[in-house]
C-alpha positions as CSV (number, residue, x, y, z in Angstrom):
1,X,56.8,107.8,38.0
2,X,57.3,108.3,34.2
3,X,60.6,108.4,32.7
4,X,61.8,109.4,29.3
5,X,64.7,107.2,28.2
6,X,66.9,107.3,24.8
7,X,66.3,104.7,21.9
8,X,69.9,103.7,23.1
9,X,69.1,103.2,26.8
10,X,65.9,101.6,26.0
11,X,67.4,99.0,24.0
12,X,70.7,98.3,26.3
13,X,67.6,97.8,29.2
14,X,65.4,95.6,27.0
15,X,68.9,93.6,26.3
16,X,69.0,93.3,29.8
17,X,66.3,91.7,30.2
18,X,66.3,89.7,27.4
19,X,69.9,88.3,28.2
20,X,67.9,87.0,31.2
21,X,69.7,88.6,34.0
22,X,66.7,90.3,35.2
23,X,62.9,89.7,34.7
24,X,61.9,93.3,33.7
25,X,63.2,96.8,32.8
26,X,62.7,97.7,37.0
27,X,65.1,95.6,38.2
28,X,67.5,96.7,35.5
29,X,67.2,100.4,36.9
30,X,67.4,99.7,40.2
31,X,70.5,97.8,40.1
32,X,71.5,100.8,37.7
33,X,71.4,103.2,41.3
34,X,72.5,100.8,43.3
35,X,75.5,100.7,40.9
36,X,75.5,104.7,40.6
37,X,75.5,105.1,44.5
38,X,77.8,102.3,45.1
39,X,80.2,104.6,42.6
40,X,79.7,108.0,44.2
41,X,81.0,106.2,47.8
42,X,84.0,104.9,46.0
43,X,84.5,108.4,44.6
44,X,84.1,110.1,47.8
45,X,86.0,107.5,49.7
46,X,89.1,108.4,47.0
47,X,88.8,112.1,47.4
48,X,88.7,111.9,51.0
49,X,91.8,109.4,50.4
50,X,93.9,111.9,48.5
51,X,92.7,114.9,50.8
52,X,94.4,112.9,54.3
53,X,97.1,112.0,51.7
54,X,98.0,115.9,51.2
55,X,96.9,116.7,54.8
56,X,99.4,114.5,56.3
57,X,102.5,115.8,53.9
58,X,101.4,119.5,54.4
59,X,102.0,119.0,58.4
60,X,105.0,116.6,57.5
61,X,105.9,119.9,55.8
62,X,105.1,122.3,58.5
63,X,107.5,120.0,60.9
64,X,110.4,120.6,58.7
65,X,110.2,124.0,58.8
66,X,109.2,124.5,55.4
67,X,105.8,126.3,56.2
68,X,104.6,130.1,56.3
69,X,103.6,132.3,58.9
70,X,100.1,134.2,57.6
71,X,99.5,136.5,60.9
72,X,97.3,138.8,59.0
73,X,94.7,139.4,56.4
74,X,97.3,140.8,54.0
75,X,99.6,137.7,54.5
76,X,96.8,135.6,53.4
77,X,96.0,137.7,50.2
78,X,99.2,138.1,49.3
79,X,99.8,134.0,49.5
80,X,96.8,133.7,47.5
81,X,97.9,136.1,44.8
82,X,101.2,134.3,45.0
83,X,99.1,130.7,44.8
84,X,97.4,132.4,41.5
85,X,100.7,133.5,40.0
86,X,101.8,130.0,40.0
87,X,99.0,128.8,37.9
88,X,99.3,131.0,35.0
């Protein structure tokens, strides 16, 4: 596999290397992925945080009462045009 890389990215890898933290360019990449994929779990693992986070007040919600009964196709468009009014 052949990669293109910036002047920039080439010279922060070839700094890498040179700073002796990793013999050659490869190992600089890899642990580059390994770094991206660790971040994409954190990132998922937040979102996934903050989606159980309004889950659990939107039934806390529900249990006080404060919900809304949507028994039929107009119900739900009209609380999704009400849901769009509210953002402009």
């Amino acid at each position: 596999m052949h990669i293109s890389l910036t002047p920039e990215l080439e010279s922060r890898i070839k700094a890498k290397v040179e700073s002796g933290l990793y013999n050659n360019a490869s190992e600089v990449v890899r642990e580059a992925l390994r770094f991206m994929e660790t971040h994409e779990e954190w990132i998922y693992e937040i979102k996934l945080a903050r989606l159980r986070e309004q889950l659990q007040a939107g039934m806390s919600q529900l249990q006080q009462g404060q919900g809304r009964a949507v028994e039929s196709r107009n119900d739900l468009d009209n609380l999704f045009a009400s849901i769009r009014d509210q953002d402009r």
